[in-house]
N, C-alpha and C positions, 0 to 999 in steps of 0.2 A: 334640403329644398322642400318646401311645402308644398301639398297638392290643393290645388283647387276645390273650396268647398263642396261646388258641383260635381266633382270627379267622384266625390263621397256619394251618389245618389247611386253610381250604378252599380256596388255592391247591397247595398240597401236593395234597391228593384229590384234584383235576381236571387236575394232572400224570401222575399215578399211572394215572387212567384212560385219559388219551389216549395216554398210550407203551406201557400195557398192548394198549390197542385196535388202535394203530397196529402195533406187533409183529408182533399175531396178523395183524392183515393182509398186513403185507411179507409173512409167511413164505410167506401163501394165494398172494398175487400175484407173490413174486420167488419162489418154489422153481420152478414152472415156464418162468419168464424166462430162469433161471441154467439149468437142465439146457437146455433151446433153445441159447442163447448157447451152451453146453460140447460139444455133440454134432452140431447142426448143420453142414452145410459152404458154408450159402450164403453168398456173395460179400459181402453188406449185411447180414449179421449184425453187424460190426463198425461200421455207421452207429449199429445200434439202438444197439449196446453204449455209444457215444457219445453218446447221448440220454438213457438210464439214465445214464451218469457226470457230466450236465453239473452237477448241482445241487453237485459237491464243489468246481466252480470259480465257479458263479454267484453274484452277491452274494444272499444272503438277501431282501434288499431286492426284487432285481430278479426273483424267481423268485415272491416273495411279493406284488406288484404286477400281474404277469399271470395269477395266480392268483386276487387279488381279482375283476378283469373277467372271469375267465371263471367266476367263481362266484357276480357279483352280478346285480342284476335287468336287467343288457344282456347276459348270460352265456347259459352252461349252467344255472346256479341258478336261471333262470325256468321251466327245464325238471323240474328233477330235485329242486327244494326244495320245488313242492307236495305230492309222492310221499311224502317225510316229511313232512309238513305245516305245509310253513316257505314263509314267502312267497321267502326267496333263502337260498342257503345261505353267502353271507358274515357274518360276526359271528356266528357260533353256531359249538355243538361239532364238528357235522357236518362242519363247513367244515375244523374246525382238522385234522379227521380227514383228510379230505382230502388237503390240504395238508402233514400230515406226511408222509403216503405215501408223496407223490413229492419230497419235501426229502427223505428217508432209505432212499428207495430203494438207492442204490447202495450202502449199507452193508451191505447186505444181501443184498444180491443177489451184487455180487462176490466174499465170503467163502464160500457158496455155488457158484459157478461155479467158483472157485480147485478147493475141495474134489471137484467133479464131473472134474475134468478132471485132476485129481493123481490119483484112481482109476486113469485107463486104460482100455482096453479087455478086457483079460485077464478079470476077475472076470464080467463080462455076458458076453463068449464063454462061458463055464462055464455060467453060468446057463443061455444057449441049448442047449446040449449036453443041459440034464437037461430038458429041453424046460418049462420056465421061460417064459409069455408076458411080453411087453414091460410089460405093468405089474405082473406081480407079482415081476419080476427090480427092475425101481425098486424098489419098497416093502423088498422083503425083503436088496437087495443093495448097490444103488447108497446108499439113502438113510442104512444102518446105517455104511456106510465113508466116508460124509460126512458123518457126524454132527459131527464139529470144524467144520466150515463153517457147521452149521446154530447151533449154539451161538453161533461166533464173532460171526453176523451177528446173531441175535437179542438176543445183550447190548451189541453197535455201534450194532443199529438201536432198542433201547429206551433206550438210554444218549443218542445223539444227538438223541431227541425230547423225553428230558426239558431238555436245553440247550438248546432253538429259541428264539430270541430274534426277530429280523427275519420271518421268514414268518409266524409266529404275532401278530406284534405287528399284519401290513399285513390280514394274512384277518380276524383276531378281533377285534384291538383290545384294550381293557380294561374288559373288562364280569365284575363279578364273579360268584363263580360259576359263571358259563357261556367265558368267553374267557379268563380271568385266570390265566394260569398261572405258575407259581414266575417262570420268567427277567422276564416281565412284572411280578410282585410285588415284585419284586427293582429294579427299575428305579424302579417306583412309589414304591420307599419311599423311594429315594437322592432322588428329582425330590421330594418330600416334606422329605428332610431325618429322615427315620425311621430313624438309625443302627440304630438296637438293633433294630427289627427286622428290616432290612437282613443285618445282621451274622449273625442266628439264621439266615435264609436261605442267605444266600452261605456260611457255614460247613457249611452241610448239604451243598451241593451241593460241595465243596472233598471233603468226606468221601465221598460219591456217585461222583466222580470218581476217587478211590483205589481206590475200590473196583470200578469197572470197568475198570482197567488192572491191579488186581492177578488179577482173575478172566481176563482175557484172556491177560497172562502162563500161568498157570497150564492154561488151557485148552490153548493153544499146547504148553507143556512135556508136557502126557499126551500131544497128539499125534507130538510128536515121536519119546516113548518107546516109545509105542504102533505107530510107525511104524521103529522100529529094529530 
């Protein structure tokens, strides 16, 4: 039985929102990560930096598993899911939100860091000089000569949330809707046997994925020239 090409939007939507959401989030929560990580000189900055990186070797699986318990009702989620007013925050959006966070954090954050730390120190000495406080010398100096970084990570870290497949599948599940997202639709329709609409999926995201390694090329190339 075929689904209705419209039936196909509202996995597509509930991608769109959660890499748009997640995005905005990395940048809240990894721009300050990454400038700590680039500036600091403590000794265990390099543990955290390894705690932040592990999700690009962990299997999805296994990241999305202790994710689940710490989000279900023996969790955190007993705590933090009436707050929204969900009895647990596993299998709903919140959750999934969550969960990309820290799946795509590092995409994020270390494009970011790279970019903070290729600056230097020259340009915030300067800043000091014209008696520049420490956050208005970030905002007006550091954050404009890192903007490649900022770009880099946030079309990495919205690009890699729309691909989650394994952490989104163990937190959310497949509850339409609300948890169902493209990679999970996509899977659904193959365990189905739904070529055709399989195929309208996977070729979107074939196009999706051009399209982020050609922006990323591209972004790269200004800074190179911009940096010549």
């Amino acid at each position: 039985m075929e689904t209705p090409l419209g039936d196909l939007w509202s996995p597509i939507r509930l991608t769109l929102e959660l890499a748009s959401l997640t995005t905005f989030l990395l940048l809240v929560v990894g721009t300050p990560l990454a400038w700590w990580l680039a500036r600091t000189h403590a000794w265990w900055k390099e543990g955290v930096a390894t705690l932040v990186a592990m999700p690009l070797v962990l299997p999805p699986t296994v990241l999305g598993f202790y994710l689940l318990i710490a989000l279900g009702p023996s969790g955190a989620g007993t705590v933090t899911g009436p707050l929204l007013g969900l009895r647990t925050l596993a299998f709903t959006f919140e959750g999934l939100v969550i969960g990309s966070v820290f799946y795509s954090l590092p995409f994020v954050v270390q494009p970011i860091r790279n970019a903070f730390e290729a600056m230097g120190e020259r340009p915030l000495e300067v800043a000091a000089t014209l008696r520049a406080s420490p956050f208005k010398a970030f905002w007006t100096v550091a954050v404009p000569l890192a903007r490649p970084g900022f770009l880099t990570g946030a079309v990495l870290g919205f690009a890699h949330t729309v691909g989650e497949f394994g952490v989104v599948l163990m937190i959310g599940g497949n509850i339409p809707g609300e948890t169902k997202v493209l990679s999970v639709a996509i899977y659904d329709f193959v365990e189905s046997a739904q070529w055709r609409e399989a195929h309208i999926l996977a070729a979107g995201m074939v196009v999706f994925a051009f399209s982020v390694i050609l922006a990323m090329t591209l972004i790269q190339s200004r800074a190179a020239k911009a940096g010549a």
